[in-house]
N, C-alpha and C positions, 0 to 999 in steps of 0.2 A: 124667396121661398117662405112662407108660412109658416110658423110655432106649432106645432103640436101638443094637446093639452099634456100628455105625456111625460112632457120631459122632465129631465129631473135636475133640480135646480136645489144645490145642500150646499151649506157653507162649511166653511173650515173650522175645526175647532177651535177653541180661543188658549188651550195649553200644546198645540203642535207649532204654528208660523202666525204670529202677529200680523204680518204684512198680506196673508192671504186672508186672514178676519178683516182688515178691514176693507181687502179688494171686495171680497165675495159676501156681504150683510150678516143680517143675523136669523136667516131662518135654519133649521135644523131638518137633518133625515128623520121619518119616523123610528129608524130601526134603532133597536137595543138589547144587549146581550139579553134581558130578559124576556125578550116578549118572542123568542122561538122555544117549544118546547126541546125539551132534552132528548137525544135520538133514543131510540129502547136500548141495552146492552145486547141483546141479541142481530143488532144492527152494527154493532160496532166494529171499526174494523183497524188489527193490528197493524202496524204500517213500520217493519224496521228498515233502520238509516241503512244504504249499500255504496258500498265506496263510490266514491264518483256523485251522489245523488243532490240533486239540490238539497243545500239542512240548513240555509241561513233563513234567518228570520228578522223584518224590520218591525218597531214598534212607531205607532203613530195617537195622537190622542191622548197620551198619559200624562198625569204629572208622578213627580219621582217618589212623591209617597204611597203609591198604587203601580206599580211598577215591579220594583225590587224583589217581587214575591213570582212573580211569574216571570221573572231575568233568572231566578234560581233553579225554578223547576225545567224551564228548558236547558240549562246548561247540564242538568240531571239526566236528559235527553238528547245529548251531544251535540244540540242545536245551536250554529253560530249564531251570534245577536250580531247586526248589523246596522249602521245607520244609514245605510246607500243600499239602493236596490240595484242589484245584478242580474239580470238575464239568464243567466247561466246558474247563476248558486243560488239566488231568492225562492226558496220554498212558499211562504204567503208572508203579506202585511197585517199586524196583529195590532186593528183599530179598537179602542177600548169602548166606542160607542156607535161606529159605521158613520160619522161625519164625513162630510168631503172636504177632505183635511190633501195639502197638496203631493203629499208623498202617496194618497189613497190614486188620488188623479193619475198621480206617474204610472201607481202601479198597474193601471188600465192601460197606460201607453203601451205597455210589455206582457198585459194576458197576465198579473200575478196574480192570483185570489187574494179577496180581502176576508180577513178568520176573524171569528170573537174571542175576546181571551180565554173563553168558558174551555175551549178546545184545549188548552193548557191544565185546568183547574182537573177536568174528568179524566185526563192521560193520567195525571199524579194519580188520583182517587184508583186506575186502574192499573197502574205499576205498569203501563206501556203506550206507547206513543200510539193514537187514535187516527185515524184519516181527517185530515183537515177538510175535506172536502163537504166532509156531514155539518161542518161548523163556518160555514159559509154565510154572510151576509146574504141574505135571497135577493136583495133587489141589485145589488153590486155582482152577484152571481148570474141574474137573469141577462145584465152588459154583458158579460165576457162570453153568455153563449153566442149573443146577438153576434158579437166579433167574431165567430169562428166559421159565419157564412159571409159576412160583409162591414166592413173595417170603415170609419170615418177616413175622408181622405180630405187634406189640405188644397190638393193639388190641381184644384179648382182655378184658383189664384197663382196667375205668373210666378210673383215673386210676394212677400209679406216682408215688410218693415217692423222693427218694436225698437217701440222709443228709449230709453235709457234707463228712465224712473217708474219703469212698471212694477207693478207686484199684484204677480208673484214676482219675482227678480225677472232680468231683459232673459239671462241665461237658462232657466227653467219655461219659462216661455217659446223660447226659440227651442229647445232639446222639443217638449210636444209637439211644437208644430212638424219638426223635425222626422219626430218620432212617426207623424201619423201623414207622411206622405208631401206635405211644403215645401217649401223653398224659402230658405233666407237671402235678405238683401241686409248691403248696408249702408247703402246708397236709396233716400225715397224717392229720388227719381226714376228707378231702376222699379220699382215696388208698385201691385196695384191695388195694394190697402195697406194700413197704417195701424197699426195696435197702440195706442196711447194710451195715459191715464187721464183723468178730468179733471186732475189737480197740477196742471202743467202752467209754468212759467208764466208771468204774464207776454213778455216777451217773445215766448216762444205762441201764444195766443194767438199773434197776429201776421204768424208765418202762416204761408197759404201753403198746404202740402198739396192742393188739387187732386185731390184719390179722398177716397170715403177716411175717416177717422173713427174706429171701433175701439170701444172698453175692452183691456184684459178679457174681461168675465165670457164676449163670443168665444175665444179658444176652452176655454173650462168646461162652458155650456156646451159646447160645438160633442165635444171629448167623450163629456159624462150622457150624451143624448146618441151619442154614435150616429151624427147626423152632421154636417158640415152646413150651419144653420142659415137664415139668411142674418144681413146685418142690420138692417131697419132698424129694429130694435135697438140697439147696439153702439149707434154713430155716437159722437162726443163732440 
């Protein structure tokens, strides 16, 4: 299958997961909390917590000296802060810059919206918690409508192998494939492609696994394109 010019291809930020900087390079999303204008206040819309409701909130992107100031105003908002997304209680991921940062990726596996901090900054300014939805990354936003008619699916592929020393980790790896429809093996016998990294053993080199060997980065790409891409690209 073919590339599409489309796709969207962002690296992780370098203050969320080291190991997914240096799977995923150095190019960058163009989005930034500054560059959407601010909704009118006439659009704004009050949104209170109801028992039961999603209220947790993960942060991704920060480092801790820009941080601590919008960990306060959501706890002013009853907002759990969490460092694991849940299904069920994750209200959105609050990216400090919309990088595709690995916990951004997850949160596409589960439909979570990715928010700008700014969303925190105008709740305070307005003494009540705003709809997240107005503070939406657009292009992060534009995936998750794509997902609500038609979902990348794995399950193309028999079975998928990952190697041991992948990064993102083998177990983040596998949870997406997981997440979006695959099949794990642990056996590459059993397997009809192989996720490795290109910085593998020498030893392990001149193992013949006979099935295609793809970089991490097809699953990321495959995710963030909502497209189950081909591998050409991709082999190691």
């Amino acid at each position: 299958m073919s590339r599409t010019r489309s796709r969207i291809r962002r690296p992780v930020n370098p203050n969320d997961d080291p190991e997914i900087q240096k799977a995923l390079g150095s190019m960058t999303i163009n989005s930034s909390p500054d560059e959407m204008p601010r909704p009118a206040s006439s659009r704004r819309k009050n949104v209170p917590l109801e028992k039961n409701a999603k209220n947790a909130i993960v942060f991704t992107g920060f480092g801790k000296e820009n941080i601590d100031e919008l960990k306060r105003i959501a706890q002013e908002f009853e907002l759990e802060i969490s460092t694991e997304l849940d299904e069920k209680k994750t209200k959105c991921v609050i990216s400090r810059d919309g990088h595709r940062t690995l916990l951004v990726v997850k949160a596409i596996c589960l439909d979570i919206p990715i928010v700008k901090p700014i969303w925190l900054e105008e709740s305070e300014e307005d003494s009540k918690l705003l709809d997240a939805d107005e503070y939406e990354y657009g292009e992060w936003k534009d995936l998750l409508k794509k997902r609500k008619f038609s979902k990348i699916t794995f399950s193309n592929y028999r079975a998928i192998f990952v190697h041991r020393n992948c990064a993102p980790k083998r177990a983040d790896i596998c949870w997406m494939i997981e997440k979006c429809g695959g099949k794990i093996t642990n056996k590459v016998e059993k397997s009809e492609i192989v996720i490795a990294p290109d910085n593998r053993d020498e030893e392990e080199e001149t193992e013949n696994y006979r099935r295609p060997v793809v970089s991490p980065i097809f699953v990321i790409d495959s995710i963030t394109n909502n497209e189950c891409l081909g591998i050409e690209d991709y082999t190691n």
